[in-house]
N, C-alpha and C positions, 0 to 999 in steps of 0.2 A: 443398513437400517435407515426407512425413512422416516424422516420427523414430522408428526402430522401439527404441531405446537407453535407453528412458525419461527420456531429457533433455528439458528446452525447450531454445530455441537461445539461452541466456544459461546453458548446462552445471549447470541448477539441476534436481535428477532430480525425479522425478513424485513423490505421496502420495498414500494413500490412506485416508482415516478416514472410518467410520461410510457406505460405499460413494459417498462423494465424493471424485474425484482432484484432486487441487491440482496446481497448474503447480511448486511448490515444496515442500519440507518447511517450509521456514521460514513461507509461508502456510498451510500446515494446521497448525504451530505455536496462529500466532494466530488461527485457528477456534478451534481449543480452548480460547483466551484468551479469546474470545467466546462461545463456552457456560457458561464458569465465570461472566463477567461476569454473564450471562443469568440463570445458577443461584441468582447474589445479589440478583439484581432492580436490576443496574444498568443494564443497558439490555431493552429490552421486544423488541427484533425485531432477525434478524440475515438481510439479505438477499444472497446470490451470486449474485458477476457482472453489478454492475447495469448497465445502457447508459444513456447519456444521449448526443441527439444533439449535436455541436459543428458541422458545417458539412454545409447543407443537399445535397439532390441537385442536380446540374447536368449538365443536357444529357445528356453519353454516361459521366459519373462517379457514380459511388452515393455515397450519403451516410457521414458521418466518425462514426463513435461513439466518445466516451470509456466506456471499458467498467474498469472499476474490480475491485478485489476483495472486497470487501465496501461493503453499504451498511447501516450501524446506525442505529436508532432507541429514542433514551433516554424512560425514561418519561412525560418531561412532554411527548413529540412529537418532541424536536429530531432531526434525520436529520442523520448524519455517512457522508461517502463515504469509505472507507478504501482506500489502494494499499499495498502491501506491496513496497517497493524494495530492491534489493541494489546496481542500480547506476541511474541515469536517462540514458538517451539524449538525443538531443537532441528526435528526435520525440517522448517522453515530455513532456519541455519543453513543447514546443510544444503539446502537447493538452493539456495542466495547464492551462496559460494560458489557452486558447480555452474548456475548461470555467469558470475561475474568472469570467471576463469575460460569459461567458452565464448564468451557473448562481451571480449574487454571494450571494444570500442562504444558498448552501448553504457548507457546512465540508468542504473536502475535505483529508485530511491522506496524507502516504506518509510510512510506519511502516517501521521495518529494525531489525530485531535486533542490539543493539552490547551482549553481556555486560562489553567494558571498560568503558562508559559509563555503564552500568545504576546507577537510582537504587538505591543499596544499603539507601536504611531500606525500599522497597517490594519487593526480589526481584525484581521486572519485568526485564526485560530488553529491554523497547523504547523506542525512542527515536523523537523527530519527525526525518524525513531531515534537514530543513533546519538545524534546531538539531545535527544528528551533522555535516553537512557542516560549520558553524560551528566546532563542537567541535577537528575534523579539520585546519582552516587554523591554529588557535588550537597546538594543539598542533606542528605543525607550522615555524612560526615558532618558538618556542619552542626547538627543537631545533637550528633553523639558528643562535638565539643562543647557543648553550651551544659551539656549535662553535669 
């Protein structure tokens, strides 16, 4: 089904910069947190929409791609696959996984914009998902002992 609304189907609306549309503002965000990077010469190349295969073709089924939001490459070589998460499904899950266990030598990180959590000596505003999800229980607890 297409969406004529300019949403995706996670109610996250469309962007537009420098005539590329993003699935999200918060991913075209951090484009532009990847050009700046660029601008300073901390990373050398910034690749969208990379694919990489996770499970091969079979019979009457096509093949599974993890297909990511960026793939960065820092000067000295190192390649980082970057997702830009707001919330993770569970088939997100599951293709994390099947990438990390094919793909070990790569770094794949999913990044989400949390301004309460943002390192405040940097201004940054992103955070690693799994350390916000960490953050998120921590906090959480917290609250039900105050009660």
């Amino acid at each position: 089904m297409s969406r004529t609304d300019g949403k995706s189907k996670y109610n996250a609306k469309k962007s537009t910069y420098n005539d590329i549309t993003f699935d999200s503002e918060v991913e075209c965000e951090y484009y532009q947190f990847l050009l700046h990077q660029k601008e300073q010469h901390k990373i050398s190349n910034i690749k969208l929409q990379p694919k990489y295969k996770i499970i091969e073709k079979v019979t009457h089924f096509r093949a599974t791609y993890y297909v990511a939001d960026f793939e960065v490459t820092l000067p000295g070589g190192h390649v980082i696959v970057i997702d830009i998460k707001g919330m993770a499904t569970a088939e997100a899950k599951l293709k994390r996984k099947l990438f990390m266990s094919l793909y070990p030598d790569m770094e794949l990180l999913w990044i989400c914009k949390a301004p309460k959590y943002y390192a405040h000596d940097t201004g940054e505003a992103w955070i690693d998902y799994d350390e916000l999800q960490a953050l998120r229980r921590t906090r959480k607890k917290l609250k039900k002992l105050e009660e």
